[in-house]
BABA-14540 format. One record per residue: residue in one letter; chain; x negated, y negated, z negated of N, C-alpha, C in turn. Coordinates in Angstrom, 2 decimals, padded with zeros to 5 digits. Layout:
# BABA-14540
("A","A",(X,Y,Z),(X,Y,Z),(X,Y,Z))
...
***
This chain:
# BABA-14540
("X","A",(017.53,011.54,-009.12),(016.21,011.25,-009.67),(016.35,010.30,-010.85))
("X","A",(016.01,010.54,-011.73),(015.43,009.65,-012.98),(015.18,008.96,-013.22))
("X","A",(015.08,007.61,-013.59),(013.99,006.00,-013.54),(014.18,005.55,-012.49))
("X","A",(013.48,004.63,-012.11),(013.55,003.72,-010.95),(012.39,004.11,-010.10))
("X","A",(013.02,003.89,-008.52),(011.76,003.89,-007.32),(011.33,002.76,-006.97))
("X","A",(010.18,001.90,-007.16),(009.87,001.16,-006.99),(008.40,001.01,-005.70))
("X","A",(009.00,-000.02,-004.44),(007.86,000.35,-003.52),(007.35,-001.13,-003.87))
("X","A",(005.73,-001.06,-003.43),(005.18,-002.44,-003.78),(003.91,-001.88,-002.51))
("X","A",(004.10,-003.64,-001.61),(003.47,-003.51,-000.60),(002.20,-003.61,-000.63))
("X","A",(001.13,-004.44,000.87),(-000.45,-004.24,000.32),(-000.85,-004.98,-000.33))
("X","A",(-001.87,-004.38,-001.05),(-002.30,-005.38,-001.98),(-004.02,-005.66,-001.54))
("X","A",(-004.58,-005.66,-000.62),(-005.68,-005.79,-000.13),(-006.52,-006.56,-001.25))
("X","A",(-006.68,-005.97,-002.13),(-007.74,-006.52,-002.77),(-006.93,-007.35,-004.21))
("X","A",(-005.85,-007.54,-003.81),(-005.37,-008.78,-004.51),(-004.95,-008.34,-006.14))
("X","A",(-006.19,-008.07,-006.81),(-005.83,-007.24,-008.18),(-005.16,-007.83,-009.32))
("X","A",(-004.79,-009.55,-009.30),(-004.17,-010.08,-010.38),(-002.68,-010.28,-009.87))
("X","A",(-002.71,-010.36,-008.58),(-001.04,-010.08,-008.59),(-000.46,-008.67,-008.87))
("X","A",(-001.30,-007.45,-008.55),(-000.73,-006.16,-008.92),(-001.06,-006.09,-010.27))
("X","A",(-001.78,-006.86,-011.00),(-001.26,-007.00,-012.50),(000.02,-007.40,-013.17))
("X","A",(000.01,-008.56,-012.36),(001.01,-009.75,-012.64),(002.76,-008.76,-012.29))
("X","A",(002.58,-007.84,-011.41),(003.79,-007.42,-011.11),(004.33,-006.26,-012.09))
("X","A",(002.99,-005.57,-012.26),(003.36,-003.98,-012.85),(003.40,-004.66,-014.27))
("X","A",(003.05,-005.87,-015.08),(003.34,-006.52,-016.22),(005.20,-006.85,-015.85))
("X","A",(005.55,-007.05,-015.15),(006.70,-007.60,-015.02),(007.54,-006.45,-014.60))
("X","A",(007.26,-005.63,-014.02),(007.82,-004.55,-013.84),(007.97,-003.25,-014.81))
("X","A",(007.11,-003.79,-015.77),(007.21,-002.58,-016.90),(007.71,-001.37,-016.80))
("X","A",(006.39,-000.22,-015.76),(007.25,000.70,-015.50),(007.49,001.71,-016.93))
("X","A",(007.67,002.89,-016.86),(007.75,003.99,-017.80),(007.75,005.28,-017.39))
("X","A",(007.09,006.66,-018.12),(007.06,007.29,-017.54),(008.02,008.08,-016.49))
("X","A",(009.47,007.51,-016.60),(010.97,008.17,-015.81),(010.49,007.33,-014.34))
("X","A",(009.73,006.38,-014.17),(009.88,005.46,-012.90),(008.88,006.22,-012.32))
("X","A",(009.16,005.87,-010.79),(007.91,006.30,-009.63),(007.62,005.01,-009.25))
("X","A",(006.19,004.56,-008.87),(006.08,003.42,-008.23),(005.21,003.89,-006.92))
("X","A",(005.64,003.55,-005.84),(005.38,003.93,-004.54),(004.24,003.20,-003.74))
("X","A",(003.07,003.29,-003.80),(002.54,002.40,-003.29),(001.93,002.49,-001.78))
("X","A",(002.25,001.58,-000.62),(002.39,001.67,000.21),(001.04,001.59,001.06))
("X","A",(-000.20,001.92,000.37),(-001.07,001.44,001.05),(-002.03,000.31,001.35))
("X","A",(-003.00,000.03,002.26),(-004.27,-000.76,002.10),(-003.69,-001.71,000.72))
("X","A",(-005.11,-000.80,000.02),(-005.68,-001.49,-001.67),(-006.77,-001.96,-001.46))
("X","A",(-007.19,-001.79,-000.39),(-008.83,-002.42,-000.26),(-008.53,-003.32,000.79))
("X","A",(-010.06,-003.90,001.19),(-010.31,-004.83,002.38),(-009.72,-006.04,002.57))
("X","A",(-010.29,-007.07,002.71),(-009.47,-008.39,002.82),(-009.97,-009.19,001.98))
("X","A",(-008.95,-009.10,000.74),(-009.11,-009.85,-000.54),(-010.65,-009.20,-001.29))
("X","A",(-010.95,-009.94,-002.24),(-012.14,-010.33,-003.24),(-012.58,-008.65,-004.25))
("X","A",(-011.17,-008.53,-004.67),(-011.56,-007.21,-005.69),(-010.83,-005.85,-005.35))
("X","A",(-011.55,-005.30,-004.27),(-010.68,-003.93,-004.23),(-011.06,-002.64,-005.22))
("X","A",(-012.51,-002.79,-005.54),(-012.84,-001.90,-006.66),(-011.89,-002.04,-007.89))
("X","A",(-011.62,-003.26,-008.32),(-010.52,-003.19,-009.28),(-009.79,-002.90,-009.27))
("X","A",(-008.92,-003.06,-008.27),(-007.26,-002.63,-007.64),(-007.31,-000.66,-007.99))
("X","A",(-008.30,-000.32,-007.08),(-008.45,001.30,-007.53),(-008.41,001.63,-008.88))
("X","A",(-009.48,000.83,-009.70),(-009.28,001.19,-010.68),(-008.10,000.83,-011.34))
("X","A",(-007.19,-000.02,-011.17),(-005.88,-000.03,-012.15),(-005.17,000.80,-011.62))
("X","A",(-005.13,001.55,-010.45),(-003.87,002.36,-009.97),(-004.78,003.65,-010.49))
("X","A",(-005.75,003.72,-010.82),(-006.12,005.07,-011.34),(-005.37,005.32,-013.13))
("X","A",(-005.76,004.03,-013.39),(-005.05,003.76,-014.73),(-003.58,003.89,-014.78))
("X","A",(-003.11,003.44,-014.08),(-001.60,003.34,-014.01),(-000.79,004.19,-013.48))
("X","A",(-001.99,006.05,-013.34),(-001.05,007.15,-013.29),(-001.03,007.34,-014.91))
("X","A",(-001.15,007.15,-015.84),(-001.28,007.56,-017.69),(000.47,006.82,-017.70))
("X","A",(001.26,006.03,-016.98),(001.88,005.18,-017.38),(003.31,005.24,-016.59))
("X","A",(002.91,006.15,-015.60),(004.24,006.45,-014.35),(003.49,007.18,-013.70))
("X","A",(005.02,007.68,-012.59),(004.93,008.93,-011.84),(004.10,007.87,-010.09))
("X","A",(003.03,007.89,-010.23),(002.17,006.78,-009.01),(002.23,007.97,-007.93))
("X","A",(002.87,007.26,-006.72),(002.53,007.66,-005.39),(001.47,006.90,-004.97))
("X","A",(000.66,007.21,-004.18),(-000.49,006.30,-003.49),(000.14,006.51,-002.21))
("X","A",(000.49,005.78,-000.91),(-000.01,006.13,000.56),(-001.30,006.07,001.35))
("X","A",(-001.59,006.79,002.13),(-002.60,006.31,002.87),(-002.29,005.53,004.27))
("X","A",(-003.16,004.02,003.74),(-003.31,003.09,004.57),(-004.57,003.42,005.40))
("X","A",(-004.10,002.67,006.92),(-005.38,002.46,007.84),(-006.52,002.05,007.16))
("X","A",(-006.61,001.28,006.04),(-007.58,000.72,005.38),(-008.24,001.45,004.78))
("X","A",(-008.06,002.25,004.15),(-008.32,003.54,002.99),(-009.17,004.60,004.00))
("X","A",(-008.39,004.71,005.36),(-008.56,005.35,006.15),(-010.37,005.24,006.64))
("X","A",(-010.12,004.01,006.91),(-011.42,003.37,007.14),(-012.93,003.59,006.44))
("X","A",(-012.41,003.16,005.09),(-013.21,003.46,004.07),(-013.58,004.86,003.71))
("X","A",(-012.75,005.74,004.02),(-012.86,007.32,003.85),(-013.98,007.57,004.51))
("X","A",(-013.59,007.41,005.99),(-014.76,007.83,007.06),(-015.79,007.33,006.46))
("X","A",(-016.15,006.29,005.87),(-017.70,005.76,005.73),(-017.92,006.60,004.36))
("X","A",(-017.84,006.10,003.53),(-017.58,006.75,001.81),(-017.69,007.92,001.37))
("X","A",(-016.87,008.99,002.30),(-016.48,010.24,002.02),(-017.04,011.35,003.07))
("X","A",(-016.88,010.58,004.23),(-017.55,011.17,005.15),(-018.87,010.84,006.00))
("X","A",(-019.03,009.96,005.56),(-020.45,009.44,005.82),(-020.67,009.11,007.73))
("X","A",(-019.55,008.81,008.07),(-020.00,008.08,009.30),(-020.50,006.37,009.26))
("X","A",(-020.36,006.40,010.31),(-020.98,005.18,010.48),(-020.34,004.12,010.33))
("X","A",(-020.35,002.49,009.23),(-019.49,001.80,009.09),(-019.03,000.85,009.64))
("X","A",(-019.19,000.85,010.87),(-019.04,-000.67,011.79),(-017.29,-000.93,012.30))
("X","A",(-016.90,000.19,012.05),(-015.19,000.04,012.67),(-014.57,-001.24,010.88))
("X","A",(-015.30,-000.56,010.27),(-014.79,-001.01,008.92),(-015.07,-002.23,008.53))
("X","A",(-016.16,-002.47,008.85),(-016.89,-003.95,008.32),(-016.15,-005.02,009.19))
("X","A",(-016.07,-004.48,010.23),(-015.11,-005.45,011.57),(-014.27,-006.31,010.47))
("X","A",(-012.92,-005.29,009.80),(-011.89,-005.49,009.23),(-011.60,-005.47,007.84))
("X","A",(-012.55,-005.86,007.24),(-012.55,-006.21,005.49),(-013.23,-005.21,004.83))
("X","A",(-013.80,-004.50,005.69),(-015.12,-003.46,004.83),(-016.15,-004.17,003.88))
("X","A",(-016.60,-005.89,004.36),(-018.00,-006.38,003.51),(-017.02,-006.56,002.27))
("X","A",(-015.77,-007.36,002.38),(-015.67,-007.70,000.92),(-015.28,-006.61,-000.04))
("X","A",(-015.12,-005.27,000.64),(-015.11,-004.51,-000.18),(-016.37,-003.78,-000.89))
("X","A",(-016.95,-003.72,000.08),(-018.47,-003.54,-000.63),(-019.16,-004.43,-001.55))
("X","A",(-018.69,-005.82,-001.43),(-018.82,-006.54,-001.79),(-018.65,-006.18,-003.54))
("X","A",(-016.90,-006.17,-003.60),(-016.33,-006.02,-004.42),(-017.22,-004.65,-005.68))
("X","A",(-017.81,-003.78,-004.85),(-018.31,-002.42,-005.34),(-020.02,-003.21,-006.13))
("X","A",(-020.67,-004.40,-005.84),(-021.94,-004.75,-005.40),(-022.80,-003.98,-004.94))
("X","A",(-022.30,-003.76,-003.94),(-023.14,-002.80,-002.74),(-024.06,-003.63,-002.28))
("X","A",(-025.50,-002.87,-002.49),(-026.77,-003.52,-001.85),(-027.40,-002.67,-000.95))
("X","A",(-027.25,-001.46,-000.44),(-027.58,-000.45,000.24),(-027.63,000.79,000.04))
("X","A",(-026.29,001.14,-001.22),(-026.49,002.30,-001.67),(-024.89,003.11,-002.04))
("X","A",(-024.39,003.55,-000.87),(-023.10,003.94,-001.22),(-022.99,004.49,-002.34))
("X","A",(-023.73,005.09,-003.35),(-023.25,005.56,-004.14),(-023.17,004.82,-005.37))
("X","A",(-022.34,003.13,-005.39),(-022.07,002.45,-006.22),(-020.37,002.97,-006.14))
("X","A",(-019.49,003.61,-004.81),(-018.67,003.99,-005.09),(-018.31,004.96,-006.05))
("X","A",(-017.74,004.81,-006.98),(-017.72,006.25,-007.94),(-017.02,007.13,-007.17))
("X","A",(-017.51,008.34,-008.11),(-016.95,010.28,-007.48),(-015.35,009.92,-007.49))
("X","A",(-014.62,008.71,-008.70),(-013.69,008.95,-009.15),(-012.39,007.77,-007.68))
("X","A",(-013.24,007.07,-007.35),(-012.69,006.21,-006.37),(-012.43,007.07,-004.98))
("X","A",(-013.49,007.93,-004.98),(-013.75,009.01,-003.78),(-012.68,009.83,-003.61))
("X","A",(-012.30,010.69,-004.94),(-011.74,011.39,-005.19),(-010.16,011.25,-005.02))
("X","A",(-009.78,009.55,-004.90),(-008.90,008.86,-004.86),(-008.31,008.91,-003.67))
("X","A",(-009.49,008.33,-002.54),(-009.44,008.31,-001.62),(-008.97,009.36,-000.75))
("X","A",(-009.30,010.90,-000.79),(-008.66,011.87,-000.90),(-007.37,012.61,-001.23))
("X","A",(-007.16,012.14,-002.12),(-005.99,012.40,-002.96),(-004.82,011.87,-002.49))
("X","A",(-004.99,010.39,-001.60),(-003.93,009.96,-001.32),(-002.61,010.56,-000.14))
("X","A",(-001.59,010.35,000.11),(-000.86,010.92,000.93),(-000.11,010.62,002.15))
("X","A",(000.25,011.04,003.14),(000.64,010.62,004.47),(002.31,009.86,003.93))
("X","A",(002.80,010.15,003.33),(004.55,009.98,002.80),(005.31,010.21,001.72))
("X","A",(005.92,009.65,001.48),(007.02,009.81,000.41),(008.59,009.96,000.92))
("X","A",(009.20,010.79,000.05),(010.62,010.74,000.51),(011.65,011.14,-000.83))
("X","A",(012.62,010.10,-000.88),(013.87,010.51,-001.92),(015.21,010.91,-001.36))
("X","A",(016.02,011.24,-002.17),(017.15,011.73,-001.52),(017.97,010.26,-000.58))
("X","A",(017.67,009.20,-000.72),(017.77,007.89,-000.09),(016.71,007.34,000.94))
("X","A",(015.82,007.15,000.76),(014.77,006.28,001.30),(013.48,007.48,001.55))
("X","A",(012.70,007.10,002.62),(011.05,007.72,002.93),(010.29,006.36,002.88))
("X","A",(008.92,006.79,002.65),(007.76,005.58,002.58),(006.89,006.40,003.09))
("X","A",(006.16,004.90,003.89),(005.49,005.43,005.23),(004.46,004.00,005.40))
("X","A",(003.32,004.24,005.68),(002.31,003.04,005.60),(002.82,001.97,006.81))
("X","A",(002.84,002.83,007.86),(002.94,001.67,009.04),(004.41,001.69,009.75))
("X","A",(004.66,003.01,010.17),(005.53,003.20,011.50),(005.98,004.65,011.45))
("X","A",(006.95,005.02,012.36),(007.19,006.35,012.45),(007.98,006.61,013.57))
("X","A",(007.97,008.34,014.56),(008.71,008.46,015.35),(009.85,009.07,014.49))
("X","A",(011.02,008.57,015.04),(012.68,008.97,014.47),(012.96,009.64,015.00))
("X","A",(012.30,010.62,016.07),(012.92,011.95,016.55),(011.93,013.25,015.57))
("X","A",(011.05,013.02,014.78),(010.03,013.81,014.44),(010.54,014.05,012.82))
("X","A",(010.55,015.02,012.31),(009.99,015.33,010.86),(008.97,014.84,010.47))
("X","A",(009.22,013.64,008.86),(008.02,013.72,008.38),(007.21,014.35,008.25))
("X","A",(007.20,015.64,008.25),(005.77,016.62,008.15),(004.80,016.56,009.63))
("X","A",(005.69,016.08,010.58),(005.02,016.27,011.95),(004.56,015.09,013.04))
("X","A",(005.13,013.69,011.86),(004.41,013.02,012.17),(002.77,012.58,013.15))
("X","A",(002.81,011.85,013.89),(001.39,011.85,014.00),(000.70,010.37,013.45))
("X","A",(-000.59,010.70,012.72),(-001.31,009.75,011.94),(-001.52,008.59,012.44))
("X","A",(-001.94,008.43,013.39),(-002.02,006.78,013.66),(-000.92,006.22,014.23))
("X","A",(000.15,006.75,013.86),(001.87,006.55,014.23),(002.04,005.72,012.61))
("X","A",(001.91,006.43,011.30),(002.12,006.12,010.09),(001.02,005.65,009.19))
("X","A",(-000.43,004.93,010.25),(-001.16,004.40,009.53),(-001.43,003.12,010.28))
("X","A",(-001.12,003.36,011.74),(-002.06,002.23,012.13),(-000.72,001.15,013.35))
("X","A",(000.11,002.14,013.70),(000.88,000.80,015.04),(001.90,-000.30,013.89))
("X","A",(001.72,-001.15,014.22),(002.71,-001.97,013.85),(004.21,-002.69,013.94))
("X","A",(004.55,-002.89,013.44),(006.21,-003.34,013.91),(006.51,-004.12,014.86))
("X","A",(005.41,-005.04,015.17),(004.86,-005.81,016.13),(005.03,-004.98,017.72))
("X","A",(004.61,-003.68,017.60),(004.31,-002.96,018.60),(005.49,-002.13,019.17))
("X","A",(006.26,-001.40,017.97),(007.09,-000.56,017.74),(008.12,-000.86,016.82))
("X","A",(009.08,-001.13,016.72),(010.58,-001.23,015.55),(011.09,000.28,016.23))
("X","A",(011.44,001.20,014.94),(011.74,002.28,015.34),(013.06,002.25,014.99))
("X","A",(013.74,003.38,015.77),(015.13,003.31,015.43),(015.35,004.16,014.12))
("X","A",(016.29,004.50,013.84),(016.89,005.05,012.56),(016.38,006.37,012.07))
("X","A",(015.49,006.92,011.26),(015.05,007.98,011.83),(015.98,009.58,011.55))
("X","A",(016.05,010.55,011.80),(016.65,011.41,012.13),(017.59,011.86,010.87))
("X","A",(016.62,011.82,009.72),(016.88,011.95,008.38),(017.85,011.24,008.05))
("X","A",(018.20,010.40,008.43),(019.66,009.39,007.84),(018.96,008.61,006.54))
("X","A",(017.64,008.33,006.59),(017.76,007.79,005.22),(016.88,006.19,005.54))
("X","A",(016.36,005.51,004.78),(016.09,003.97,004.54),(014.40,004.23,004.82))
("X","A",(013.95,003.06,005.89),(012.16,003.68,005.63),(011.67,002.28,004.93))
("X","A",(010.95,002.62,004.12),(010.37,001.41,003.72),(008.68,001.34,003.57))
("X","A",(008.58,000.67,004.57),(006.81,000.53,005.01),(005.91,-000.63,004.42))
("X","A",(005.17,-000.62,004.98),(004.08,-002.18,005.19),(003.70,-002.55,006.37))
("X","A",(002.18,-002.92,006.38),(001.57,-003.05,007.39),(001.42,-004.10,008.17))
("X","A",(002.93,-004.21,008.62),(002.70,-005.40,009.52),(003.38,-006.47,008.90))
("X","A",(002.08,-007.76,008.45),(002.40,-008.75,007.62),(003.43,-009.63,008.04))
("X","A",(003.66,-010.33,007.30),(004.86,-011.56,007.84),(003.95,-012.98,007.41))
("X","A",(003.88,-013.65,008.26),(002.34,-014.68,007.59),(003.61,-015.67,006.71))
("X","A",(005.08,-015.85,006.75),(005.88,-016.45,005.97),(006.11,-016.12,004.76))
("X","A",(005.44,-014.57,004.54),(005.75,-014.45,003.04),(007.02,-013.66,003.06))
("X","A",(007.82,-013.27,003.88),(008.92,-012.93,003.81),(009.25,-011.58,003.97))
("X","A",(010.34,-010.98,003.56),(010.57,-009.34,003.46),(011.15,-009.09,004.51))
("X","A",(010.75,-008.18,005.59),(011.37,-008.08,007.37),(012.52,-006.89,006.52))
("X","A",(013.88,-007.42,007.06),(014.62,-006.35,006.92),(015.62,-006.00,007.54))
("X","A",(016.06,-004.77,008.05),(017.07,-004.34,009.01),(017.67,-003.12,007.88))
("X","A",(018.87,-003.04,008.64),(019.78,-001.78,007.87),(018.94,-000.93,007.63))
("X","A",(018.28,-000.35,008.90),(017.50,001.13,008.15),(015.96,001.26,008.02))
("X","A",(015.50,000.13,007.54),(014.35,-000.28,007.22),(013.98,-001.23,006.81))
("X","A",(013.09,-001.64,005.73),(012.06,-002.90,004.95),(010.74,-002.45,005.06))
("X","A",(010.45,-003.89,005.50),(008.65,-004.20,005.68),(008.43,-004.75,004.08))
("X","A",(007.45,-004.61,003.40),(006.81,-005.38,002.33),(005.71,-005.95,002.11))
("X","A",(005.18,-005.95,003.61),(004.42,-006.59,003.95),(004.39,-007.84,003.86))
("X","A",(003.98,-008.97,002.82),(003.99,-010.13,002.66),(002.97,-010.96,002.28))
("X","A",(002.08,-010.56,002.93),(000.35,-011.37,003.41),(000.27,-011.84,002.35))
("X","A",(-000.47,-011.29,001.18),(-000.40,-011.70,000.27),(-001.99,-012.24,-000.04))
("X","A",(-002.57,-011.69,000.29),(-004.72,-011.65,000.82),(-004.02,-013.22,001.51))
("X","A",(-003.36,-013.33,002.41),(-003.70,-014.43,003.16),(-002.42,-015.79,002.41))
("X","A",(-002.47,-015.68,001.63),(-002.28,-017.07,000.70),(-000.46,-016.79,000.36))
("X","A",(000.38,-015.77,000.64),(001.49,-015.39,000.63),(001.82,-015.12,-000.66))
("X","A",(002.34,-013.57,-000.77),(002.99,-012.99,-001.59),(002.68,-011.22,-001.51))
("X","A",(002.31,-010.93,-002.68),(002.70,-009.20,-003.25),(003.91,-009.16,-003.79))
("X","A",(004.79,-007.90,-002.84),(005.68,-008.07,-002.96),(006.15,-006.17,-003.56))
("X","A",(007.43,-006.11,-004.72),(007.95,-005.18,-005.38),(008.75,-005.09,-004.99))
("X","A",(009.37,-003.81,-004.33),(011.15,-003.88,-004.48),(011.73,-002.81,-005.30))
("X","A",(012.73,-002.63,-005.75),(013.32,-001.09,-006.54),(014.52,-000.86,-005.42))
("X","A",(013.90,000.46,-004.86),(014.46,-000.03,-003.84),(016.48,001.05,-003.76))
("X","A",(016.51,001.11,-005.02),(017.68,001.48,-005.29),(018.95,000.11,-005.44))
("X","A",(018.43,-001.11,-006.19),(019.01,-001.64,-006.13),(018.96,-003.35,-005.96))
("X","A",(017.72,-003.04,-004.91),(017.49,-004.25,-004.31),(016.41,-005.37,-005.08))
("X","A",(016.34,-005.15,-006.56),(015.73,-005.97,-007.10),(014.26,-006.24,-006.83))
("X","A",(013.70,-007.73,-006.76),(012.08,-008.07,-006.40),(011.76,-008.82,-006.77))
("X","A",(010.39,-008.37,-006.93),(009.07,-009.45,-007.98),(008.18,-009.75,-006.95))
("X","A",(007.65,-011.24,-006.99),(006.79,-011.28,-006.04),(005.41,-011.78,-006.91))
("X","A",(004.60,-012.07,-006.72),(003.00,-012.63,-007.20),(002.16,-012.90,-006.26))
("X","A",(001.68,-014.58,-006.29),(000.56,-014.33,-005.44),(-000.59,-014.06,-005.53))
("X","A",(-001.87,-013.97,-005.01),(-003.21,-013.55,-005.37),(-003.64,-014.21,-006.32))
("X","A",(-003.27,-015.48,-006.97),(-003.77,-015.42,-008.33),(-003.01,-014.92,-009.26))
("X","A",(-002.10,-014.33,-009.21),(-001.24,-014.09,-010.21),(000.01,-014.53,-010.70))
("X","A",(000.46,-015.67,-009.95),(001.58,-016.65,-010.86),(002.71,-016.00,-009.78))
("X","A",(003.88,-015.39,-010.95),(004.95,-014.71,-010.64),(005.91,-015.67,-009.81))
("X","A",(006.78,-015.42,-008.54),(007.56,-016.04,-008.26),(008.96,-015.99,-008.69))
("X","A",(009.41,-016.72,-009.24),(011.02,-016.62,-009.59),(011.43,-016.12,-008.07))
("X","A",(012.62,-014.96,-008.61),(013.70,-014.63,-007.15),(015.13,-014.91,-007.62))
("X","A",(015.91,-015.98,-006.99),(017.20,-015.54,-007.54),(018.28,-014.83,-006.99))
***
């Protein structure tokens, strides 16, 4: 593959550090940047966050995953159920973020459309990306969904999965800020909504940018 794979964990809202990174990361169109999921809920601006990753397919090859979060928001948004599972778990500040006063349709067609669009996985001839978790006896294609959106590492550390290759997830935060890592897997989950770190890796050759929710880049040496 071509350019660099770059995975960058959740960014719940946190739209000046996923500035602050993809400025520092300067991708190009040869790079993929992998993104692992919940862009909404939590933090202050998730309408923004959408909108720069909508922007920032003109600029690279953008994977989106679908996060439990996204997930959430679908059902209400897209499918018009009822929003109380969502609001529980960072649904107001996202509405918030939209200035929702009682009228879903401050979400645009184009955020919707997003929402949709996004995907269960990624996989390179090295590494798969996967929102939460996964069974290692299963094919990615056969996965089951609230296996790779919603259990956590907390719950489940999976073994190696069948594929022989590297998984690199989110999900389950590290409230230290820190990158969980074992031989055949990285978390990038680095609570970044909760006063931490957004965290980048390339994950060919290890290199990482971190930013916190306001923006100010962390030196790594």
């Amino acid at each position: 593959m071509d350019g660099r794979v770059i995975a960058i964990g959740d960014i719940h809202g946190c739209v000046d550090a996923l500035r602050t990174l993809v400025e520092s990361i300067q991708p190009t169109s040869e790079d993929t940047l992998v993104m692992l999921g919940d862009y909404v809920d939590r933090g202050p601006y998730s309408k923004q966050v959408v909108d720069f990753l909508i922007g920032l397919r003109e600029s690279c090859n953008l994977v989106c995953l679908y996060g439990n979060h996204e997930e959430m928001m679908a059902d209400v948004v897209v499918d018009g159920n009822p929003p109380y599972d969502w609001l529980r778990y960072g649904g107001v500040d996202t509405l918030d973020s939209y200035g929702f006063v009682g009228d879903l349709s401050v979400v645009p067609v184009s955020h919707r459309e997003f929402l949709e669009e996004l995907v269960e996985f990624y996989e390179t001839d090295s590494h798969f990306f996967v929102h939460a978790n996964y069974d290692p006896a299963l094919p990615l294609d056969d996965q089951p969904s609230d296996l790779l959106r919603w259990i956590k590492l907390t719950e489940i550390i999976p073994e190696p999965h069948r594929n022989g290759k590297v998984a690199i997830v989110g999900h389950t935060h590290h409230r230290e800020g820190e990158i969980f890592q074992l031989p055949h897997l990285i978390c990038l989950d680095t609570y970044c909504y909760g006063g931490k770190w957004l965290t980048a890796m390339d994950v060919e050759n290890g290199q990482v940018w971190q930013s916190d929710k306001s923006g100010n880049l962390r030196e790594m040496i």
